[in-house]
C-alpha positions in Angstrom: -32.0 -58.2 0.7 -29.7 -61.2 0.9 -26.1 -60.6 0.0 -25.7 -61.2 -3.6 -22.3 -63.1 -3.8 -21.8 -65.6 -1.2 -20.2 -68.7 -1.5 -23.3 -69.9 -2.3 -25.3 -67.1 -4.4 -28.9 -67.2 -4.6 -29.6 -66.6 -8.4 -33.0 -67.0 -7.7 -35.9 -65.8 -8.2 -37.8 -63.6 -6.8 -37.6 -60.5 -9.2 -38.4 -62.0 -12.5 -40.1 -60.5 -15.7 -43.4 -59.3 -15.6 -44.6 -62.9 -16.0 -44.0 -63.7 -12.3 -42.5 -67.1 -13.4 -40.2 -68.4 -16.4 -39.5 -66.3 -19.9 -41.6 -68.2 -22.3 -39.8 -69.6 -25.5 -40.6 -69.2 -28.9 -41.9 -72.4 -30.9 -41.0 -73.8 -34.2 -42.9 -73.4 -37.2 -44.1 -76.5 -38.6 -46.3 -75.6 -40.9 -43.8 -73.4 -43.3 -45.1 -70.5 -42.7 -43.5 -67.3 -40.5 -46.2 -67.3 -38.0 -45.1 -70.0 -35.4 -48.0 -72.3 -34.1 -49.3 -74.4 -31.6 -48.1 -77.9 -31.4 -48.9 -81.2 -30.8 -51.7 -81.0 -28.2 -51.6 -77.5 -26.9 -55.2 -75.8 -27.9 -56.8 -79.5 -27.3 -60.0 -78.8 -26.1 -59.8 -74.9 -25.8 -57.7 -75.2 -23.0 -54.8 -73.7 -24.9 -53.7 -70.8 -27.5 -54.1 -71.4 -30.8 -50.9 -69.4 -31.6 -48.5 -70.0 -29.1 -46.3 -66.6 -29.2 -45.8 -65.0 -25.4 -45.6 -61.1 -25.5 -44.1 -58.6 -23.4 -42.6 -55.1 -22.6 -39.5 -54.5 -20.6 -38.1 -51.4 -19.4 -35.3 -52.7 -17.7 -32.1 -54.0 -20.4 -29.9 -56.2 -19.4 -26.2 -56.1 -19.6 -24.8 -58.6 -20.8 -25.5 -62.1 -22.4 -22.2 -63.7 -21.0 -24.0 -65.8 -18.6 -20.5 -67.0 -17.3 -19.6 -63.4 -16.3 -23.4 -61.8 -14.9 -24.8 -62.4 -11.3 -27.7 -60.7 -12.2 -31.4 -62.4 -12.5 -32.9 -60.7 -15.7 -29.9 -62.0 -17.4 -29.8 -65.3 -16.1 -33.5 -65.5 -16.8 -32.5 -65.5 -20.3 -29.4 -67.7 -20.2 -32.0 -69.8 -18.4 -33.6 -70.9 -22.2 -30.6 -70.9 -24.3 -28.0 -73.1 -22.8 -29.0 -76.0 -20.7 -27.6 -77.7 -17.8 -26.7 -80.7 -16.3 -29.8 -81.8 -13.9 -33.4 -80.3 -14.5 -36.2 -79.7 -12.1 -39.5 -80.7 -13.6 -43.1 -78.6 -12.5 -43.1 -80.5 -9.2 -39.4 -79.9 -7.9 -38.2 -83.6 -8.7 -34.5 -83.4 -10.6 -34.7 -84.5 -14.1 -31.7 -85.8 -16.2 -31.0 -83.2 -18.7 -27.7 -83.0 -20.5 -26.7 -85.9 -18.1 -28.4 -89.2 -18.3 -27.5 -90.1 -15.2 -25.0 -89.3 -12.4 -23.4 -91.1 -9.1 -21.2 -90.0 -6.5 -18.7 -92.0 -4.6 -19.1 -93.4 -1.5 -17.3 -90.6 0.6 -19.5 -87.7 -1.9 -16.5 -86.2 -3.1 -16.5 -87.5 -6.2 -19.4 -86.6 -8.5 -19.5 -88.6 -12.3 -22.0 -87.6 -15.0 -22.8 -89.3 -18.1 -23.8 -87.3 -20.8 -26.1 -87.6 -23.1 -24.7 -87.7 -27.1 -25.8 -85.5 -29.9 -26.9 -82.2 -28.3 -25.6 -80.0 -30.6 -24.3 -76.1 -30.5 -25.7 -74.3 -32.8 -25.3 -70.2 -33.8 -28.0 -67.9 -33.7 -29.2 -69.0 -37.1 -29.6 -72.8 -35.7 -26.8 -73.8 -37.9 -25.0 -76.8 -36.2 -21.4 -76.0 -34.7 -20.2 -79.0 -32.4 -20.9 -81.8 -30.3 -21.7 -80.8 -26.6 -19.3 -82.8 -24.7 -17.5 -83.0 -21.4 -15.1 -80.4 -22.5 -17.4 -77.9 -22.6 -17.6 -77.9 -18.7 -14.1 -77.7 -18.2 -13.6 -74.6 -20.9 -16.3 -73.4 -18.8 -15.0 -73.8 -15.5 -11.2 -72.5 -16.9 -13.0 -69.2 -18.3 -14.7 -69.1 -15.4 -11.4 -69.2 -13.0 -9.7 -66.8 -15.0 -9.7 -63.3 -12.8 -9.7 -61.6 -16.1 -12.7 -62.2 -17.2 -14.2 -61.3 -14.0 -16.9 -63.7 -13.6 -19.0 -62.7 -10.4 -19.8 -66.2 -9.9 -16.5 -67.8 -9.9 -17.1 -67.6 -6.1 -19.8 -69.4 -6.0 -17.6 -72.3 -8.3 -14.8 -72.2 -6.2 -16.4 -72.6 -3.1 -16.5 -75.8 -3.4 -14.4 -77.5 -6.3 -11.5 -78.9 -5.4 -8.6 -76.6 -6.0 -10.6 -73.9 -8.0 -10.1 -71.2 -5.4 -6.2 -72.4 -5.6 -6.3 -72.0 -9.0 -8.5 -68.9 -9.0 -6.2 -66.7 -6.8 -2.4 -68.1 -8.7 -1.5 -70.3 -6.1 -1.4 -72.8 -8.4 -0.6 -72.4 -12.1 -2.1 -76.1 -13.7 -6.0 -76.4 -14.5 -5.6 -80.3 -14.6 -5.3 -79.6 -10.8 -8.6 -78.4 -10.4 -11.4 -80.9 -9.2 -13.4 -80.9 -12.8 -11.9 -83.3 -15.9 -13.5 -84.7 -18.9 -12.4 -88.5 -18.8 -14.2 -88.6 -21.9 -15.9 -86.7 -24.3 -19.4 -87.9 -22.9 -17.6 -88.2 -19.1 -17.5 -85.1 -16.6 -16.5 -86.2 -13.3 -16.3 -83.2 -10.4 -14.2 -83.3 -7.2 -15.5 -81.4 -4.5 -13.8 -79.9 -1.2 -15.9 -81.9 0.8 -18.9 -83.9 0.9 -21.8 -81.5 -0.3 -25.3 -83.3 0.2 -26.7 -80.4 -2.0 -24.5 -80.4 -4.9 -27.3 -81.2 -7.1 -29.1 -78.3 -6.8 -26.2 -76.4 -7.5 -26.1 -77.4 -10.7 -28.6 -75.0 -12.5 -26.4 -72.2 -11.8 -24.6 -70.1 -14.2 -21.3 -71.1 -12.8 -21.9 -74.3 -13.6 -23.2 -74.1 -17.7 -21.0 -75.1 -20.2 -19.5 -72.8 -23.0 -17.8 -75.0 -26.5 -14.4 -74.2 -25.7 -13.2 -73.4 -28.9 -15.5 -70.9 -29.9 -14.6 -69.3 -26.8 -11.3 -69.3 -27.5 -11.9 -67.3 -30.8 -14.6 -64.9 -29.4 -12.6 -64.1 -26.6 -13.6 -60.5 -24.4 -16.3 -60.7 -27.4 -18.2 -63.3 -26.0 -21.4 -62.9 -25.1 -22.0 -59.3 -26.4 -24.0 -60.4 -29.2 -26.4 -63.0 -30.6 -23.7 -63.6 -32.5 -20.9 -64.2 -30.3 -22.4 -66.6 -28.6 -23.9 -70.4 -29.4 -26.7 -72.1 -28.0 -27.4 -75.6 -26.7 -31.0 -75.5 -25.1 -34.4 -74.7 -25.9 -34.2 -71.6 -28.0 -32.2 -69.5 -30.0 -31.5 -65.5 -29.3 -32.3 -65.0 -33.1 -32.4 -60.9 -32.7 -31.0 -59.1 -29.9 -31.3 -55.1 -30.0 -30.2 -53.5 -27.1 -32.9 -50.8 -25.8 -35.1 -52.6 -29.2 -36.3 -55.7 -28.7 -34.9 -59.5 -28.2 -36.5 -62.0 -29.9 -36.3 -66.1 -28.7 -37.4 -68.6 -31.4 -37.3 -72.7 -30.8 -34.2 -74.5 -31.2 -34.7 -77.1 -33.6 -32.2 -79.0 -32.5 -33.3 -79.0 -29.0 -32.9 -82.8 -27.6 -36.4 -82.4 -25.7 -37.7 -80.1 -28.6 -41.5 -82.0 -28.3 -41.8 -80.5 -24.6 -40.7 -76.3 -26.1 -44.9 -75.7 -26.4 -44.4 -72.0 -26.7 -43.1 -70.5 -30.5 -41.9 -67.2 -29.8 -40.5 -64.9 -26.6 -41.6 -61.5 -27.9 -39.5 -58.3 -25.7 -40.2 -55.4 -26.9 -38.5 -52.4 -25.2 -40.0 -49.3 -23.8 -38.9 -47.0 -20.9 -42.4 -46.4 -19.7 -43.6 -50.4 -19.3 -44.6 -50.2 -15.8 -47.0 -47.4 -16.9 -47.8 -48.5 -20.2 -48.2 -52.2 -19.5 -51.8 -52.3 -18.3 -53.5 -50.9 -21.0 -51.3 -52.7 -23.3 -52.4 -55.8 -21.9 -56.2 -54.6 -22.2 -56.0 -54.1 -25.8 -54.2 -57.6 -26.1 -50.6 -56.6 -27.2 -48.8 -58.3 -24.2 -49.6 -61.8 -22.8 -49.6 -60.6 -19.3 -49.3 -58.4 -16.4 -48.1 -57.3 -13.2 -51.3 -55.3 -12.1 -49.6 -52.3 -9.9 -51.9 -52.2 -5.9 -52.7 -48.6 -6.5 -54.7 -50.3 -9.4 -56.3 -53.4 -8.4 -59.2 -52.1 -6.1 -60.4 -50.8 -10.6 -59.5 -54.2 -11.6 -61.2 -56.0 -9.0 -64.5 -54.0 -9.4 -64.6 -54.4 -13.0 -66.7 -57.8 -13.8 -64.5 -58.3 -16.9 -61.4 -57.4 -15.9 -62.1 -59.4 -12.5 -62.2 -62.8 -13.9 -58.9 -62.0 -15.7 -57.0 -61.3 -12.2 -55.2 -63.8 -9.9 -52.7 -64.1 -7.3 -48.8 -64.6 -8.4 -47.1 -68.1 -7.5 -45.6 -67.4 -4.5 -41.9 -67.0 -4.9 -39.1 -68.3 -2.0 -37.9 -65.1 -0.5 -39.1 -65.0 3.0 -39.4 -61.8 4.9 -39.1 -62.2 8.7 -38.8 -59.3 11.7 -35.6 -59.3 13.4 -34.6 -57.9 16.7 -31.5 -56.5 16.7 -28.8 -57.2 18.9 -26.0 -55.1 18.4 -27.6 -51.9 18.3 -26.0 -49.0 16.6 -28.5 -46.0 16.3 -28.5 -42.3 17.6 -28.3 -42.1 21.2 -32.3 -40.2 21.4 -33.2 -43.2 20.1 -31.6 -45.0 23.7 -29.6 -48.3 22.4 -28.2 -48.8 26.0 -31.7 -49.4 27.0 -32.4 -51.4 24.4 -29.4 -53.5 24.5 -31.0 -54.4 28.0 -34.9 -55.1 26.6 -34.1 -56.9 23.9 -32.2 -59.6 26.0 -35.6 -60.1 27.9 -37.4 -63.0 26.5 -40.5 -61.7 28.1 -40.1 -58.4 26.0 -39.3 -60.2 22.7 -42.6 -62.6 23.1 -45.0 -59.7 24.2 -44.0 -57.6 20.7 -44.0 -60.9 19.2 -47.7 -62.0 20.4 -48.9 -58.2 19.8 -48.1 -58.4 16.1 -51.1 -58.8 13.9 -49.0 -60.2 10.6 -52.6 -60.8 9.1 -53.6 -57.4 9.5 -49.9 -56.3 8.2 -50.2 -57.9 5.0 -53.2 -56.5 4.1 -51.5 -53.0 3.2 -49.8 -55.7 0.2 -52.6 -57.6 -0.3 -56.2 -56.7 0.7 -58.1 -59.2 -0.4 -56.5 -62.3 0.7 -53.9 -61.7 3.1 -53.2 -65.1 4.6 -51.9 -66.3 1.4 -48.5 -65.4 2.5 -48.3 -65.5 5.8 -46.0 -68.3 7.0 -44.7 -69.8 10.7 -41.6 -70.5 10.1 -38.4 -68.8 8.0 -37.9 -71.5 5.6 -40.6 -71.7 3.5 -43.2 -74.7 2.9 -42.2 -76.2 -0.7 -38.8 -75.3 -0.9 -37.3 -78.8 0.4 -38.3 -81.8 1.4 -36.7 -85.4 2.7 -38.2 -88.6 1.8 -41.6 -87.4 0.7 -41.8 -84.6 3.6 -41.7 -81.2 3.8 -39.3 -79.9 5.6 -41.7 -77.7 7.7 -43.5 -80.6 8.8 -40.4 -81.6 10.4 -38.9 -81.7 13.9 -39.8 -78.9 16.4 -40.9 -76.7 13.2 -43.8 -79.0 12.4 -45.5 -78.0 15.5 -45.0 -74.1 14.6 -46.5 -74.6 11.8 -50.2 -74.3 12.7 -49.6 -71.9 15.7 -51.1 -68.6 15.4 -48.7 -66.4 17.0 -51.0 -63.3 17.3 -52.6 -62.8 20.7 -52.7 -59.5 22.7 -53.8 -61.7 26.0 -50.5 -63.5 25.9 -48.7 -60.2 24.8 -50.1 -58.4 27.8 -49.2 -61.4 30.2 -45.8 -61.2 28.4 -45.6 -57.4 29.2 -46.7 -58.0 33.0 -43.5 -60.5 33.3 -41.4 -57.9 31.0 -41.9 -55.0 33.2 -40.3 -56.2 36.6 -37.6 -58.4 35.4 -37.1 -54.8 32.7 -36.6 -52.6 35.7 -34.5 -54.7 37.6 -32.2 -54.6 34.8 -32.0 -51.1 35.0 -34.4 -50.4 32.0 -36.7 -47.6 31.7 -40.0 -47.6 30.0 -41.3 -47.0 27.4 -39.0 -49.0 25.3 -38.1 -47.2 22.3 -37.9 -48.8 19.4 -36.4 -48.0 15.8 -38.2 -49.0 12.9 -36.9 -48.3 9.5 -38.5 -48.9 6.1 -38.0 -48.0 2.3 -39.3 -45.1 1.3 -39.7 -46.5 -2.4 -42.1 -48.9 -1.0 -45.9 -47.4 -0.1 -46.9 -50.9 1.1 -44.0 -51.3 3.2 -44.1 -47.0 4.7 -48.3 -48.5 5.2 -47.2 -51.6 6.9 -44.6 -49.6 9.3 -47.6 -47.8 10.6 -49.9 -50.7 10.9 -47.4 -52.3 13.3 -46.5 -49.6 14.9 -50.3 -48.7 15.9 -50.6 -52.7 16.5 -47.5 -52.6 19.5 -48.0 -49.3 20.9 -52.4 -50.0 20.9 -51.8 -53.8 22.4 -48.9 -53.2 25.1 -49.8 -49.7 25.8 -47.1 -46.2 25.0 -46.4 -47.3 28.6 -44.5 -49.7 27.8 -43.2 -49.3 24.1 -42.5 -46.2 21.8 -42.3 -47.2 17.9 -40.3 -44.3 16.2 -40.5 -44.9 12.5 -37.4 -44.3 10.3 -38.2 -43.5 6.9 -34.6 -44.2 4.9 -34.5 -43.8 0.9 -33.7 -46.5 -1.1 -30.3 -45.9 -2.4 -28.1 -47.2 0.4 -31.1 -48.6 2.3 -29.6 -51.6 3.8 -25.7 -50.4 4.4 -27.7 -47.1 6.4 -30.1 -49.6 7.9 -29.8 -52.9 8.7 -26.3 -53.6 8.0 -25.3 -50.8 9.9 -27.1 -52.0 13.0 -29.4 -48.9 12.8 -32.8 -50.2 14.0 -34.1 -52.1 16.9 -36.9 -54.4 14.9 -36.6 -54.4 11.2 -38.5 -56.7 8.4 -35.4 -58.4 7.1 -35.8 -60.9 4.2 -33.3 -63.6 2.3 -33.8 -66.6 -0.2 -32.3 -70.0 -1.3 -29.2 -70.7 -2.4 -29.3 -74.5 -3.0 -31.9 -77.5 -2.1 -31.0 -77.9 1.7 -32.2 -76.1 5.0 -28.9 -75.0 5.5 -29.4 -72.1 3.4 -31.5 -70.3 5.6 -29.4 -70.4 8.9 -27.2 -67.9 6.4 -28.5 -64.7 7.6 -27.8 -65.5 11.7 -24.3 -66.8 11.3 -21.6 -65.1 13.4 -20.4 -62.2 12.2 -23.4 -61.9 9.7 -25.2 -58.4 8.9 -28.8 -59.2 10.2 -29.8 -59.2 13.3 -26.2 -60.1 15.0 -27.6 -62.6 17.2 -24.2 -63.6 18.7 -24.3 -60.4 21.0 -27.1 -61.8 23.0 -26.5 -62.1 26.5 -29.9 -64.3 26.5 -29.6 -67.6 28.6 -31.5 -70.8 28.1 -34.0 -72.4 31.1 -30.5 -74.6 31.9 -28.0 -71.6 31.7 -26.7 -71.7 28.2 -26.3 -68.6 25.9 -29.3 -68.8 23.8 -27.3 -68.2 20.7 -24.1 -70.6 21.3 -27.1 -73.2 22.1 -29.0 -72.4 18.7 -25.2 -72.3 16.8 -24.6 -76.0 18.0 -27.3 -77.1 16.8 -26.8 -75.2 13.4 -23.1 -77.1 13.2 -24.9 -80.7 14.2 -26.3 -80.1 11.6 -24.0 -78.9 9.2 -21.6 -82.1 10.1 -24.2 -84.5 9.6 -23.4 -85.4 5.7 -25.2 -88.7 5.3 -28.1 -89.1 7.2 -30.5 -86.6 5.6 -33.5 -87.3 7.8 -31.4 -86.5 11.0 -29.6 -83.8 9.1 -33.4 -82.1 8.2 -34.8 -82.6 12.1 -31.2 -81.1 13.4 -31.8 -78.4 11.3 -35.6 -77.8 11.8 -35.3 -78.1 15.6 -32.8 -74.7 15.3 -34.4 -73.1 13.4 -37.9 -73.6 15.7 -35.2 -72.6 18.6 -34.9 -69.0 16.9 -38.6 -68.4 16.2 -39.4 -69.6 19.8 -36.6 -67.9 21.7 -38.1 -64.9 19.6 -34.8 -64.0 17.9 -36.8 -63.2 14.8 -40.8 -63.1 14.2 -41.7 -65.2 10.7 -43.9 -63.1 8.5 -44.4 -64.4 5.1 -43.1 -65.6 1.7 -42.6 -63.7 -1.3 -46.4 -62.6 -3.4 -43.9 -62.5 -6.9 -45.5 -59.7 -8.7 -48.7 -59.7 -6.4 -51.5 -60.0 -8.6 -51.4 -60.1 -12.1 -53.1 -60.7 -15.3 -51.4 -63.7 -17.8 -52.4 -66.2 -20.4 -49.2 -68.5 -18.4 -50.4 -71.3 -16.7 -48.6 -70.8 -13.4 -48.4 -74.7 -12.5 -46.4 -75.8 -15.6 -43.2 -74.0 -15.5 -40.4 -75.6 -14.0 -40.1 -75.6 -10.1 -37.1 -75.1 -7.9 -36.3 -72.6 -5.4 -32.4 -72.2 -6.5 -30.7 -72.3 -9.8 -32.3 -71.5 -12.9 -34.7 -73.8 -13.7 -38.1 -72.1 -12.6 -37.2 -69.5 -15.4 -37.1 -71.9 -17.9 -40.4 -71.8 -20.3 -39.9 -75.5 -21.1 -43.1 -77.1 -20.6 -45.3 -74.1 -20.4 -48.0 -73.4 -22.8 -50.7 -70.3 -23.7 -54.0 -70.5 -22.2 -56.7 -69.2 -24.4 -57.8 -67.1 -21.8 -56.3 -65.7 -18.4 -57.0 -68.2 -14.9 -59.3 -66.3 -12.3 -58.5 -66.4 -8.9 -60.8 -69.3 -8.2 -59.1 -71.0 -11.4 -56.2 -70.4 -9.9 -56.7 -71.8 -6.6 -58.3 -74.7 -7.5 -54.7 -75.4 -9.9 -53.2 -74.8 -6.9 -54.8 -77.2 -4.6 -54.0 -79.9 -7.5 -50.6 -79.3 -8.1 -49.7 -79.6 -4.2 -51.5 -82.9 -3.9 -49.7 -84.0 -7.4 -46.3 -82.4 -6.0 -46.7 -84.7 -2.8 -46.8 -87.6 -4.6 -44.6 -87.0 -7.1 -41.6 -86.1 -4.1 -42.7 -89.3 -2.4 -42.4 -91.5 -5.8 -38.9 -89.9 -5.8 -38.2 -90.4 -2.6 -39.0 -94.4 -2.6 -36.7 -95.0 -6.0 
């Protein structure tokens, strides 16, 4: 897993509630009566639920509803529909005014000015108006947030790159006004950064950046945000009952600004220990909206002519999991990590395992019945950002990855042939072992260790390689694994932080805890360590703050230089909950990679009845041809 507070935290999204997606929100009741209905067009032509209330059980509580104080996702998911942000990100990725109308930077993009939209109104749990949202709000917000007291674990992520907050944050300086984040007005929030941050959009769905009405803080104060009570509410719904270990019930805000686009009348959690267990059947006899249907039970689902046309696949989330080789290995000495040290900086060796690695046949221990689904060329995924209209996977070097199929035991064995002398003359002896560790609370990851390992030892012969298999349980996986530098290839994975590639150069950054590429003694074709080559690139990159299109294709053409160099071997993306079994139409929620927005249920409605798989993939092929225009309408305004 990726680190969880970085100076730029992923908040993101891959474990969400059983939905796979947003947390649906509750809808007002326009008729008078208790049971809230659907509205305007939502059951036009059958399409839709009549009564638009989303189900669910939960076995896992969350904490805290101080969303200026929790780094954790179930909590933000729910922070997600009761207090709204700055910027938006509608069902196709584009950014949306939402509490601002509109926004510029200066000229230098250091100096960010939002104009916010009037008459969005705080309201308690009860919908009773409060205040005015204004500009204030942010900088209560940001104060509260800087405060060590209150020990906000995302202050990092705020301080990282406001002017002056991490000055403030640690004492060495004593007045807020310092700080890069005023209200000239009430309806004026202008934000200084350290320096120039092309992404500093995207950063705006986070917690960190949410506001909080500054005098009600003031009067809650270490009370805030422990009850529906103690806290007020500014976006789509309202946390009208919240009983820990009970249930927590969402109802629409009336007051909501964009109330005509809140579809969905009710979020219905109801707790109980045993959900994961219980869920299925519950879902059968139509007490829960959805799903996550477990793999030990979708070989009965998927033979069942009923329950068949109920299943399809999750969206794909934006975690992507990728093998790494490791280069500073730090294993028992039967498991030989001198000789390894030496095999791993052969780029003959790293390319046969690479070519002998069936990630097709891998992915079929997770998903059996359509396994290519999720397999991907590159380690950022496709959909997560894009530069005038184009993915960033059609980019650069990485475009022409992107069709490649990287499985193919003739090149691995051709590979091994050149492996073997240039090995020996090293000094290496063969077989080469190597160290392969997986979670032991995952079945399909303990089956996928053993398909690979009987894919490289069957393709390039127990001649040559030795997998050993290192079964490790899951409390202190990764600090006994791969932090520790205990494994020679590992599945690694990581996920977005913000809208721009940069993100995912994160995990092979010097002094980093994956794969600790900077001990390579690896040379290019003209001489150049392979990694010092791939890191200037990285900082081209980095340094280019204006020219997006050259800043994508600097960044695309390193990160192709790792996948071929065979630093790391891309596997695939994130399945969300795998396959599951929902009345939510997958391709209406809110979509971003980063922030908070995809768990929004703004926009979403209740279908009548559950998409098949087909269904599904047929949605799917028309939102990605509706998504490409959209990003290239955007792109040309």
């Amino acid at each position: 897993m990726k680190k969880v507070l970085s100076i730029l935290l992923v908040f993101t999204l891959i474990l969400t509630s059983c939905s796979g997606g947003n947390t649906p929100g509750p809808a007002e009741t326009p008729s008078g009566t208790d049971e809230p209905t659907a509205e305007g067009d939502v059951a036009e032509g059958g399409k839709y639920a009549e009564e638009q209330v989303y189900k669910t059980v939960y076995a896992e509580e969350i904490q805290t509803i101080n969303y200026l104080t929790t780094a954790t996702n179930v909590e933000f998911a729910l922070a997600a529909n009761l207090v709204d942000t700055l910027v938006d990100y509608d069902k196709y990725g584009v950014i949306q005014p939402a509490l601002a109308e509109s926004w510029s930077a200066s000229e230098d993009g250091l100096t960010w000015t939002f104009n916010l939209r009037k008459g969005v109104k705080w309201v308690d749990y009860e919908g009773n108006e409060v205040a005015d949202t204004t500009a204030n709000d942010f900088v209560s917000a940001a104060q509260y947030l800087l405060t060590p007291e209150n020990e906000s674990a995302t202050a990092n992520i705020f301080y990282g790159v406001i002017k002056n907050a991490e000055e403030y944050f640690n004492g060495d300086i004593t007045d807020f006004s310092q700080v890069g984040v005023k209200a000239e007005d009430d309806y004026t929030l202008v934000y200084t950064l350290k320096e120039p941050i092309p992404y500093f959009e995207s950063m705006l769905t986070y917690v960190c950046f949410f506001p909080a009405y500054g005098p009600f803080l003031e009067e809650m104060g270490d009370q805030f945000g422990t009850t529906n009570s103690a806290l007020l509410y500014n976006g789509s719904y309202l946390l009208t009952e919240f009983e820990p270990q009970m249930q927590r019930i969402l109802k629409k805000n009336p007051t909501y600004w964009d109330a005509e686009n809140i579809h969905i009348g009710e979020l219905n959690y109801r707790y109980n220990k045993e959900a994961t267990a219980l869920s299925a059947e519950m879902y059968k006899r139509g007490e829960i909206s959805d799903v996550a249907i477990p793999p030990a039970s979708l070989d009965e689902w998927m033979n069942s002519p009923e329950l068949k046309e109920q299943v399809r696949p999750d969206k794909l989330g934006t975690y992507t999991y990728f093998y790494a080789f490791n280069f500073d290995p730090h294993f028992d000495a039967e498991y030989e990590p001198e000789n390894w040290k030496i095999a791993v900086n052969n780029l003959n060796f790293r390319k046969s395992v690479v070519s002998a690695f069936n990630r097709v046949a891998a992915m079929t221990t997770e998903d059996p019945y359509n396994p290519e689904y999720r397999i991907i060329n590159s380690i950022t995924p496709p959909e997560f950002t894009n530069q005038g209209g184009i993915d960033f996977t059609d980019t650069g070097k990485l475009a022409e990855l992107k069709g490649k199929e990287l499985y193919n035991t003739d090149e691995a064995l051709k590979y091994k042939e050149k492996a073997i002398e240039e090995l020996q003359t090293a000094g290496a002896k063969l077989p080469v072992k190597i160290l392969m560790p997986y979670n032991t609370n995952s079945t399909s990851w303990a089956n996928e260790a053993q398909v690979v390992k009987q894919q490289l030892e069957t393709a390039l012969g127990t001649d040559y390689v030795e997998v050993t298999l290192l079964p490790h349980a899951p409390t202190g996986f990764l600090d006994g694994t791969r932090r520790a530098g205990n494994y020679s290839l590992m599945k690694c994975n990581w996920g977005p932080d913000y809208a721009d590639p940069q993100t995912y150069t994160d995990p092979f950054e010097r002094e980093g805890n994956y794969n600790f590429p900077e001990y390579t003694i690896d040379t290019t074709e003209d001489g150049k360590n392979v990694y010092e080559a791939y890191e200037s690139m990285v900082n081209e990159a980095k340094g280019e703050f204006k020219d997006l299109a050259k800043r994508y294709g600097l960044f695309a053409d390193a990160e192709a230089m790792l996948i071929d160099e065979a630093f790391v071997i891309p596997y695939c993306v994130s399945g969300g909950n795998g396959y599951v079994a929902s009345k939510i139409h997958p391709f209406e929620a809110p979509f971003a990679p980063f922030g908070i927005s995809s768990e929004r249920w703004k926009g979403q409605k209740l279908l009548a009845k559950p998409m098949s798989t087909e269904e599904f993939n047929e949605a799917y092929e028309v939102w990605k041809t509706e998504r490409e225009e959209a990003l290239k309408k955007a792109a040309n305004k």
